[in-house]
C-alpha positions, -999 to +999 in steps of 0.1 A: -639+288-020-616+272-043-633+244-070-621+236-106-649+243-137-650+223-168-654+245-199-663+229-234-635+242-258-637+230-294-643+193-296-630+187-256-632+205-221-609+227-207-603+229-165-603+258-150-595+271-114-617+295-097-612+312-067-642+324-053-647+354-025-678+368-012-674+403+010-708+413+028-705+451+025-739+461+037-770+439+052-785+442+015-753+438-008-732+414-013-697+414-038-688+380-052-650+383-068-637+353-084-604+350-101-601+323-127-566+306-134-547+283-159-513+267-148-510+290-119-519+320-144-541+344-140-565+342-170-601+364-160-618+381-133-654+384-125-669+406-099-709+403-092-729+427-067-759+415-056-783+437-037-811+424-017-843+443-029-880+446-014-906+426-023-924+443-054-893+469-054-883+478-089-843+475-094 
């Protein structure tokens, strides 16, 4: 998925692209990569895992 975010920078905004993945590895977890760009630069990374947990299940 591919969608622009508005960050507030000093007194203005900033937009950024974001380029959004999702891999299902295993029934119960989940990787989310996105890439996040600036004039067709590459300016940050964030990857998330997400794992699906029991009801009442400590983490």
């Amino acid at each position: 998925m591919n969608y622009v975010l508005r960050v507030s920078y000093g007194d203005g905004t900033i937009d950024v692209r974001m380029d959004d993945w999702m891999y299902l590895v295993t029934p119960d977890t989940l990787i989310n990569q996105t890439t996040m760009s600036k004039w067709g630069v590459d300016v940050g990374e964030v990857v998330l895992v997400i794992q699906k947990h029991e009801s009442g299940a400590t983490p």
